[in-house]
C-alpha positions as protocol buffer text, in pm:
chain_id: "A"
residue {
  index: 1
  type: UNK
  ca { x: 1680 y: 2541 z: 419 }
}
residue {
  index: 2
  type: UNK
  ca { x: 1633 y: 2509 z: 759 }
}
residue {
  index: 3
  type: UNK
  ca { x: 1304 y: 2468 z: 963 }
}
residue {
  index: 4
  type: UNK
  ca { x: 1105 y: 2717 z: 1242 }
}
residue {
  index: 5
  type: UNK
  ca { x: 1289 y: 2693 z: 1630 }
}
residue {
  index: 6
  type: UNK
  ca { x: 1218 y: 2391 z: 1745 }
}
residue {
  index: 7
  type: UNK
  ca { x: 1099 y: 2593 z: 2119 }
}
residue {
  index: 8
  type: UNK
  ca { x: 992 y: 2928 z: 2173 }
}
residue {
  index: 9
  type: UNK
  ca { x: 917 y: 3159 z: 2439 }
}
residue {
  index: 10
  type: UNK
  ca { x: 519 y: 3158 z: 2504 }
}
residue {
  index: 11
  type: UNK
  ca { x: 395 y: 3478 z: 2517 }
}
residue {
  index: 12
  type: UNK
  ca { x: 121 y: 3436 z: 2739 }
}
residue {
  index: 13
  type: UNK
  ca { x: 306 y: 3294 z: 3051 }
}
residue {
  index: 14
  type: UNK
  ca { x: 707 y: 3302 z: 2934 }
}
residue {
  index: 15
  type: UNK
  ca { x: 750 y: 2870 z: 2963 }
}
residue {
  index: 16
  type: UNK
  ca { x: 907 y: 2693 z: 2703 }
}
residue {
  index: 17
  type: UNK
  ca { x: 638 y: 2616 z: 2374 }
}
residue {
  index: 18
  type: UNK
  ca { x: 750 y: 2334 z: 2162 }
}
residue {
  index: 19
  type: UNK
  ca { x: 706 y: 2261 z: 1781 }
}
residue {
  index: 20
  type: UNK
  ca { x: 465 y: 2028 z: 1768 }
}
residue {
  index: 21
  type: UNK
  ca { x: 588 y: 1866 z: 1409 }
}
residue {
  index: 22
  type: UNK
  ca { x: 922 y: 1866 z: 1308 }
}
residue {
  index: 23
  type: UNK
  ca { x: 1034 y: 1947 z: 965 }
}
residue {
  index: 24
  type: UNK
  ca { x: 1013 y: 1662 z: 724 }
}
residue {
  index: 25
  type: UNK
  ca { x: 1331 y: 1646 z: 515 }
}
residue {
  index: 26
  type: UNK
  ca { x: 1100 y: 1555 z: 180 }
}
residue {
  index: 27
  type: UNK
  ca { x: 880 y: 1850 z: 244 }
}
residue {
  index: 28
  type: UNK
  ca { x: 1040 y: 2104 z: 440 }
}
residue {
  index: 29
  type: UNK
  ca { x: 897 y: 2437 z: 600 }
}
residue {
  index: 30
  type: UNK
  ca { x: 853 y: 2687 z: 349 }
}
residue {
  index: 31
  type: UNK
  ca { x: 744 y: 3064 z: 389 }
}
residue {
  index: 32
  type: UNK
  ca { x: 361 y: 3107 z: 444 }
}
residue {
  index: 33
  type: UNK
  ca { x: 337 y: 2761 z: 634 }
}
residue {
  index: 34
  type: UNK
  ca { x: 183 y: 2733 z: 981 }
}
residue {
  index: 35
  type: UNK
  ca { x: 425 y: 2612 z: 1262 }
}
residue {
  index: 36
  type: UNK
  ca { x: 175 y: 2468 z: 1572 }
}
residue {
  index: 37
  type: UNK
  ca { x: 356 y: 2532 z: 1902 }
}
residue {
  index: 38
  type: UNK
  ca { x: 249 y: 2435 z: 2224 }
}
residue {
  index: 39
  type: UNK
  ca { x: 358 y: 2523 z: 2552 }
}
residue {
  index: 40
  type: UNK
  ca { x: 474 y: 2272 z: 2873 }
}
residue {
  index: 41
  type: UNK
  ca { x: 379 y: 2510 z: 3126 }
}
residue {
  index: 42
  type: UNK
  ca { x: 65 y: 2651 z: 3048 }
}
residue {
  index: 43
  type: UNK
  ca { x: -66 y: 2408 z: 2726 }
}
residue {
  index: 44
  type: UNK
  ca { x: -144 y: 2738 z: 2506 }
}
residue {
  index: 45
  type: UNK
  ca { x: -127 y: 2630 z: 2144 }
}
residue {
  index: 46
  type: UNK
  ca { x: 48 y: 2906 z: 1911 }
}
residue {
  index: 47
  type: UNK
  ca { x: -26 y: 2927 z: 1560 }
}
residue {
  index: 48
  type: UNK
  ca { x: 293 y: 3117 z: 1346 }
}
residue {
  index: 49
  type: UNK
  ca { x: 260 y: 3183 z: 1002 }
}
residue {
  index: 50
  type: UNK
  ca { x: 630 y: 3151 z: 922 }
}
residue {
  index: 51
  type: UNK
  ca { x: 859 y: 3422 z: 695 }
}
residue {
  index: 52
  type: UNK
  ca { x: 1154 y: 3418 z: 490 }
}
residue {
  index: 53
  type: UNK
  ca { x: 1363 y: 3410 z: 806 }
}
residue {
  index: 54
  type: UNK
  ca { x: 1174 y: 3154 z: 1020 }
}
residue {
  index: 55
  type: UNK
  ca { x: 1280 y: 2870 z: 782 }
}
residue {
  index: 56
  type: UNK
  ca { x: 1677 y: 3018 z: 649 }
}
């Protein structure tokens, strides 16, 4: 399995937001987990309850 994007687009000003933790290979991202983003332009945290596809 693989983990959530390691940056994504921030919807609030379009910069680059970061995944704050990286997937640990002992307890990987699993549907329903939260991934914490935070962005480099603005500092806006994001919050995303992952899916099914988020961690394939």
């Amino acid at each position: 399995m693989g983990g959530p994007a390691a940056i994504i687009v921030c919807i609030d000003c379009g910069g680059r937001a970061h995944l704050v933790q990286e997937a640990d290979p002992e307890s990987p991202y699993m549907p329903g987990d939260v991934a914490v983003y935070r962005c480099e332009d603005c500092a806006d945290r994001w919050d995303l309850v992952l899916t099914d596809e988020d961690v394939d």
